[in-house]
C-alpha positions, 0 to 999 in steps of 0.5 A: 500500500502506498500513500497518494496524495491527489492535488486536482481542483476538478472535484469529480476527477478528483474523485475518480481517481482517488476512488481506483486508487482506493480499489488498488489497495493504496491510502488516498488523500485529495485536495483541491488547490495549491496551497493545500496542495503544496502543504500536503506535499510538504509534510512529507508523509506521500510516496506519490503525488498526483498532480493538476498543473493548473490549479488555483493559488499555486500552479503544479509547476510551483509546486514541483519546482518548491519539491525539488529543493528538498533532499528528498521528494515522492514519485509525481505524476502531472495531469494536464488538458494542457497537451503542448509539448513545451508545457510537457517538457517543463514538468519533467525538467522540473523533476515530475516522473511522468505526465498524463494529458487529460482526459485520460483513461483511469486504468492508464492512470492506475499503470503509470502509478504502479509503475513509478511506485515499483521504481521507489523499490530497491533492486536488490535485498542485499544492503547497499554499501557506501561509495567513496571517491576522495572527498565525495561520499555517497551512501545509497541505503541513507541516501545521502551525498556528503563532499569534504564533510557537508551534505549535499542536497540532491533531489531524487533524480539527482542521488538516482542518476548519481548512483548509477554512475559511480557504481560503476566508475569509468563506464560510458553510459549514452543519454538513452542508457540513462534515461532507462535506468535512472527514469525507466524504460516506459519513460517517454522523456527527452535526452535533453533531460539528462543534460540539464540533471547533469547540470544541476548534479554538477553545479553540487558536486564539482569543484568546478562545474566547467571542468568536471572531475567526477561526472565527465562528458564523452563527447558525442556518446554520453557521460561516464563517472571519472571518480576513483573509488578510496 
């Protein structure tokens, strides 16, 4: 069972979705607009976060955006009528995980929320260990990033793609590679979404953003972490 929180100011959707999700076994909480949206969000007690982008108060994008600023945030799912691509892009840029345009089929609705929830799953049973390269520190069962002592404030995405680099140092992995790995294989995303992860990785983790040490580019394939494991 996970606990949903469904931010929808259409009260008959609202209502609907909260009522398969019920069917499906998880604990369903709604609210109607943004600032009791972004509220409940804040609290911190939600694996997944079902959420309008136009919404009265605070916008979905503001919301995700106020998120994204914390260590960690739950799994969210943007529900639009707004169908352009530019808007599409922008949620996910901003750290949203997937994005249904409306009007949407419920059991569609139900698959995509399974689907990232089985992504907040470990991989493996077996207890995560610590990685150190130098002054960075990544410890996957915290999951928390220290470097030269001060923790870092990744969000999910950024500790996830973090993760799957230094796991395995030197390894070449192509934008694709990334974006099955670290947002899934059923995402529908952009490449380009790796790039401005990375970015914002850098602009945390190196020494100097310009002239990375630890998440190196390789030109015309992909990137590759470049730390040596302590």
């Amino acid at each position: 069972m996970a606990r949903i929180l469904i931010v929808e100011d259409d009260r008959e959707i609202a209502a609907l979705v909260a009522a398969q999700l019920e069917r499906a076994g998880h604990a369903v909480r709604a609210v109607h607009d943004g600032e009791a949206g972004l509220a409940a969000a804040l609290e911190g007690d939600v694996d997944l976060l079902v959420l309008d982008v136009m919404l009265p108060g605070v916008s979905g994008f503001e919301i995700v955006e106020r998120l994204r600023r914390r260590p960690t945030y739950p799994r969210v799912l943007m529900l639009t009528a707004r169908a352009e691509e530019v808007d599409r892009v922008l949620g996910l840029e901003l750290g949203a995980d997937d994005y249904l345009t409306k009007p949407f089929s419920l059991r569609e609705l139900e698959a995509r929320v399974r689907a990232l929830l089985r992504r907040r799953e470990p991989a493996a049973a077996a207890p995560l260990g610590r990685l150190v390269f130098g002054a960075l520190e990544i410890d996957p069962a915290a999951r928390r990033v220290r470097l030269e002592g001060r923790t870092v404030n990744l969000t999910a995405r950024e500790f996830d793609l973090l993760y799957e680099l230094a796991r395995h140092p030197g390894r070449v992995y192509t934008r694709t590679e990334l974006l099955e790995r670290v947002w899934g294989a059923g995402f529908e995303g952009y490449e380009h979404t790796v790039n401005s992860h990375i970015s914002r990785l850098r602009s945390k983790i190196e020494p100097d953003a310009k002239n990375p040490v630890y998440v190196e580019t390789v030109w015309g394939v992909g990137y590759r972490f470049g730390g040596e494991e302590a």
